[in-house]
N, C-alpha and C positions, 0 to 999 in steps of 0.2 A: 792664254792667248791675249796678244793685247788688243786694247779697241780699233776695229777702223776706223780710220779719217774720211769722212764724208770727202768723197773726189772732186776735185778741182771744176769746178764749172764757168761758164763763161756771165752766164745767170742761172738764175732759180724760180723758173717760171711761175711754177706752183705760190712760190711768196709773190711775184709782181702781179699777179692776179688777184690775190686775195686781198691784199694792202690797197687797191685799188677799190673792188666791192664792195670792203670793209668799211671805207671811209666814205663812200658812197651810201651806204646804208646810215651811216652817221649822219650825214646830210638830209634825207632821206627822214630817220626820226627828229629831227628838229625843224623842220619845214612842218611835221604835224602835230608838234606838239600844243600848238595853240589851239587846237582843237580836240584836244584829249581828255582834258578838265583835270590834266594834273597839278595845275597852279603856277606854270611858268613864269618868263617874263613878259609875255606878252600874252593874253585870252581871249578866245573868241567866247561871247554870251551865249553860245550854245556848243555841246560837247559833245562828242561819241563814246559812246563805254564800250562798244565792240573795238574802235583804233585802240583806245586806252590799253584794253584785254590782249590783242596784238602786241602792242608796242612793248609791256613789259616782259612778255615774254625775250624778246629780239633785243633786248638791254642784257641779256643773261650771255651772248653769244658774239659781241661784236667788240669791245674795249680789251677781252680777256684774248683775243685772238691776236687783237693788234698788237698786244703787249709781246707774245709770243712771237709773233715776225719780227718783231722789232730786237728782241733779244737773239732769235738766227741768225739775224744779220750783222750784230754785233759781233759775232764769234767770225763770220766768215771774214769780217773786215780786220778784225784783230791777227786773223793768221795770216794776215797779207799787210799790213803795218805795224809799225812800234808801236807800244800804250802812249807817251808821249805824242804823235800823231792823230792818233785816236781819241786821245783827251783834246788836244786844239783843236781838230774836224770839229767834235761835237759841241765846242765851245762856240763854235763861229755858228755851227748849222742850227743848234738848237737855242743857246743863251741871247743871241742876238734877235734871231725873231721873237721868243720871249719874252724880251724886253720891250721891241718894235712895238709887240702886240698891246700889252700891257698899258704904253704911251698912246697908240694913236689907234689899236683897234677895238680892244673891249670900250674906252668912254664913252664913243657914241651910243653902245647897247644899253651901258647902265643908264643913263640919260635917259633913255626912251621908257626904261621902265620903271623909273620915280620924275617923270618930267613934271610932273604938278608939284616939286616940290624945289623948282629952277624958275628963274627968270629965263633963262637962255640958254640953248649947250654952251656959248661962249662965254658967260659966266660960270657955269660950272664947270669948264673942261678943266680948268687948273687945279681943282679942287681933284676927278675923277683922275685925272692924269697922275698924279700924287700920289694915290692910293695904291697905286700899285695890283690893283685886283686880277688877279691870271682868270678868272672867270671860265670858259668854257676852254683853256687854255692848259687849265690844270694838268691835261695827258700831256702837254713837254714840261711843263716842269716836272712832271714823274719820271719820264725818258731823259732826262738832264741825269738825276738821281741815281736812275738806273742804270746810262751809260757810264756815268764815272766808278757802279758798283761789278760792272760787267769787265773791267780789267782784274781786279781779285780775284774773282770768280773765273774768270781764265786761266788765271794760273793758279786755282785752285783745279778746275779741271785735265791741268798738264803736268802736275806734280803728281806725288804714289798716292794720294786718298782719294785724288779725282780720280786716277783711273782705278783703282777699286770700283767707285762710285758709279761708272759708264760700264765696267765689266756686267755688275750686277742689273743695271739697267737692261743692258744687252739680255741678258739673260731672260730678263722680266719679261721683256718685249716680243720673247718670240711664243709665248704664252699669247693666244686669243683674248683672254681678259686680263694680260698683264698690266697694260699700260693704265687700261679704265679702272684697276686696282690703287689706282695715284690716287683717285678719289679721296681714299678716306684719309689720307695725308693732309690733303687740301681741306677737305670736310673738319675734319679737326683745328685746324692751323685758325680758318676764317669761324671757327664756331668758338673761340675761346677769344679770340680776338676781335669778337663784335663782343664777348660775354664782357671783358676789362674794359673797352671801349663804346659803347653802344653808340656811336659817331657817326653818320651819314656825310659830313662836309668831303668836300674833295680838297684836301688839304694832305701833302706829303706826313705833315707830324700824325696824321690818321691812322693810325699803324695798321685798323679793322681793316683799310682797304689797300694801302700801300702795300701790305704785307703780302695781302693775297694776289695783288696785280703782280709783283717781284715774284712769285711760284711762277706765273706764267712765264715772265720774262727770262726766268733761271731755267724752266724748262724747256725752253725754244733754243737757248744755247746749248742745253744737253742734248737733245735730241740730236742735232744736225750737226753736232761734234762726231756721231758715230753713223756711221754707214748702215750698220746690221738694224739699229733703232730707224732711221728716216726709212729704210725699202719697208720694216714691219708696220710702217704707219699707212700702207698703200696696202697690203696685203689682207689684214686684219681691216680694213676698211667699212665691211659691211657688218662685221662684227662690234663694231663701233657706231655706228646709222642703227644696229636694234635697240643697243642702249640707250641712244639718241633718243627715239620713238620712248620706250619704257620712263627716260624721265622725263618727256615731254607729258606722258601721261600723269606721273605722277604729280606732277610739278600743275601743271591744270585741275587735278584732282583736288589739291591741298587749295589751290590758287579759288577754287568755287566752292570748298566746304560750307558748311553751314559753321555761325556763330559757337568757337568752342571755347570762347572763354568760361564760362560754368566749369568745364571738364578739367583746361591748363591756363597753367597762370600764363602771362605777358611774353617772359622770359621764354619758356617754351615754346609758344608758338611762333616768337622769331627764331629760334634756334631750327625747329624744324622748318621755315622758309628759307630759309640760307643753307640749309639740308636741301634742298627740293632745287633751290637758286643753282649750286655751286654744282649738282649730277648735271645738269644743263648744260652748266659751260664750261664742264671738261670730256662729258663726253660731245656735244656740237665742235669743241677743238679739234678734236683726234678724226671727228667724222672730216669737219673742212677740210683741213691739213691729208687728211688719207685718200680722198676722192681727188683732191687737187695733185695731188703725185702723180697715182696713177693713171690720169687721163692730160694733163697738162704739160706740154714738150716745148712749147714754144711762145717766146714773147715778141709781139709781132711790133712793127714800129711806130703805130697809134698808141701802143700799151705804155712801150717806153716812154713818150713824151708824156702822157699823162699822171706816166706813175712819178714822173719828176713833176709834176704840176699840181697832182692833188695833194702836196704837203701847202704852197700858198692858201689851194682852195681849200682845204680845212681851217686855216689861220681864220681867213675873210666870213669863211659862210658863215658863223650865226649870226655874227651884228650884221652883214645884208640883210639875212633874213627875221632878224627882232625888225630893225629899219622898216622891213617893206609890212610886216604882221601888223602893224600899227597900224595903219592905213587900210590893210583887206580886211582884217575883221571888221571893220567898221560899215565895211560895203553892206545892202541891205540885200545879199542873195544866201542860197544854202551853204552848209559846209563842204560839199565836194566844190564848185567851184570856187571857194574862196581858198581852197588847200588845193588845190590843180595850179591854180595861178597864184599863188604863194611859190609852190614848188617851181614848178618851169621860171617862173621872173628873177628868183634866188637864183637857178642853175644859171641862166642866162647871163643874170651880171656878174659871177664867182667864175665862171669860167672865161668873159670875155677880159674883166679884170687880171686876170691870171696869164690869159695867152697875150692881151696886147698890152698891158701894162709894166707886167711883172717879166714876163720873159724874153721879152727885146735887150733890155738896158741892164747891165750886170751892178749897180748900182742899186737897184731895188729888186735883183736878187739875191742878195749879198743880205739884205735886211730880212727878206723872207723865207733866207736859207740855202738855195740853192745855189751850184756850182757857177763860177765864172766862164764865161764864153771866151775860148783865145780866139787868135785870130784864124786858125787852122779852122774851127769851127764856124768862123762867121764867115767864110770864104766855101762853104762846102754846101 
């Protein structure tokens, strides 16, 4: 039989929810990151190792998902345009604020975190401007990469090996532990590929990570190319929330062992944390993604505007909030009030930037990516 085509929707609720949270949570970890004593751009003199403890866990669950939306949406947008289309969209939506950003919004950040080694931002901006740095920026230069690799992959999906490829899926998926069966695909892929690579940079030639974000993103278009696969991700749902639970424990287990170097050398015991890392964020994927199906029908009209606005607010938020870190940790109070008003003072000016700045004037939409206003729209 051949595979279903996931049916025509008008949206896909479940994704304009998650892509929103997602990015949300992004925001969310780097408003506290100066107070987690990981060594950021900006530090506060005093840390929490309980945030610290949190936070890495919720690094294992949030980039890997978006990667995943972002590749759905690739597929549903390709069966509705040429590649051709599809290539200049993503030219315009993603290379251009890439560049925008690159130019005028990562320099102020890196400024602010080697500024004893400046006379002035305006002596150095020509200098950082130059540089070209994609800095916290890195996930669209990856989504650049990935959209231009997600037409191949299309019609490798519409030719006879892809549908093999989604038959056997299908099949897999209606198995209870099918899907979280990917695992050890993935488990293998990112365990050899940190082994020839041992590379932490966020840098596309990375392959340790490239590699493994592209699994999500090629799975997000497989998934929701087939009908029988997206209903099993809702169904199986809670069978996926135990795995969830089971590597959450594990993954905290290994994360508070006691000192095992004596027992395994180096190599080892990265390999078993990226065992521990990667059970985390394929089954937390399957969990999101299945809970969000099944209970999520509707995108209400606050959703949409924002889901169109938190692609600027990602742009903008971390140099606001390196910007304003500079200044609050300096304050002489605790760390919850200086991460309370870190957070809110970020939200406040990322979002008012976003609503009154950026989405009036199709001009410096157009730089931060989003669509142009006709006049039907600006009349309505």
């Amino acid at each position: 039989m051949m595979n279903e085509v996931l049916p025509q929707r008008k949206r896909y609720s479940e994704l304009d929810w998650l892509r929103v949270i997602l990015i949300f949570a992004v925001f969310l970890h780097h408003a506290f990151m100066p107070f987690n004593g990981d060594g950021w751009h900006v530090m506060n003199n005093e840390s929490s190792k309980v945030l610290d403890d949190i936070m890495v866990y919720f690094e294992q669950l949030r980039l890997q998902t978006l990667f995943f939306i972002a590749g759905a949406g690739s597929l549903l947008l390709l069966q509705k345009t040429s590649a051709k289309s599809f290539m200049l969209s993503k030219c315009h939506r993603l290379f251009i604020p890439l560049l925008v950003g690159m130019i005028l919004i990562v320099p102020p950040q890196n400024y602010i975190e080697n500024i004893a080694d400046y006379d002035s931002f305006l002596s150095a901006y020509g200098q950082l401007m130059l540089s070209f740095d994609t800095n916290h920026l890195w996930f669209i230069e990856f989504l650049l990469i990935f959209m231009l690799l997600a037409i191949p992959f299309k019609r490798f999906l519409d030719g006879a090996t892809g549908i093999v490829w989604l038959k056997w899926l299908e099949r897999l998926s209606q198995f209870k532990l099918g899907l979280i069966a990917l695992v050890i695909v993935l488990v293998l892929i990112r365990g050899l590929a940190k082994y020839l690579m041992p590379d932490d940079s966020h840098h596309i030639e990375n392959l340790s990570l490239s590699v493994f974000y592209l699994f999500f993103f090629f799975a997000g278009m497989s998934f929701i190319h087939s009908a029988r696969v997206w209903q099993t991700l809702a169904l199986h749902r809670r069978t996926y929330l135990i795995c969830l639970l089971i590597s959450t424990l594990l993954f905290y287990a290994y994360y508070y062992s006691p000192d095992l170097s004596p027992y395994l050398s180096l190599t080892t015991r990265w390999q078993i944390w990226w065992l521990v890392c990667t059970m985390v964020s394929w089954s937390g994927l399957l969990t999101m993604v299945g809970f969000a199906s099944a209970h999520i029908r509707k995108t209400p009209g606050w959703l949409m505007q924002t889901n169109e606005l938190i692609y600027p607010f990602y742009i903008l938020h971390q140099t606001v909030i390196v910007m304003l870190a500079f200044y609050i940790v300096q304050w002489q109070v605790g760390i919850m009030v200086k991460s309370l008003s870190l957070l809110v003072s970020a939200f406040i000016i990322c979002a008012s930037l976003c609503y009154w700045l950026i989405k009036p004037f199709n001009l410096m939409r157009y730089l931060f990516g989003l669509k142009k206003i006709t006049r039907e729209q600006e009349n309505t």
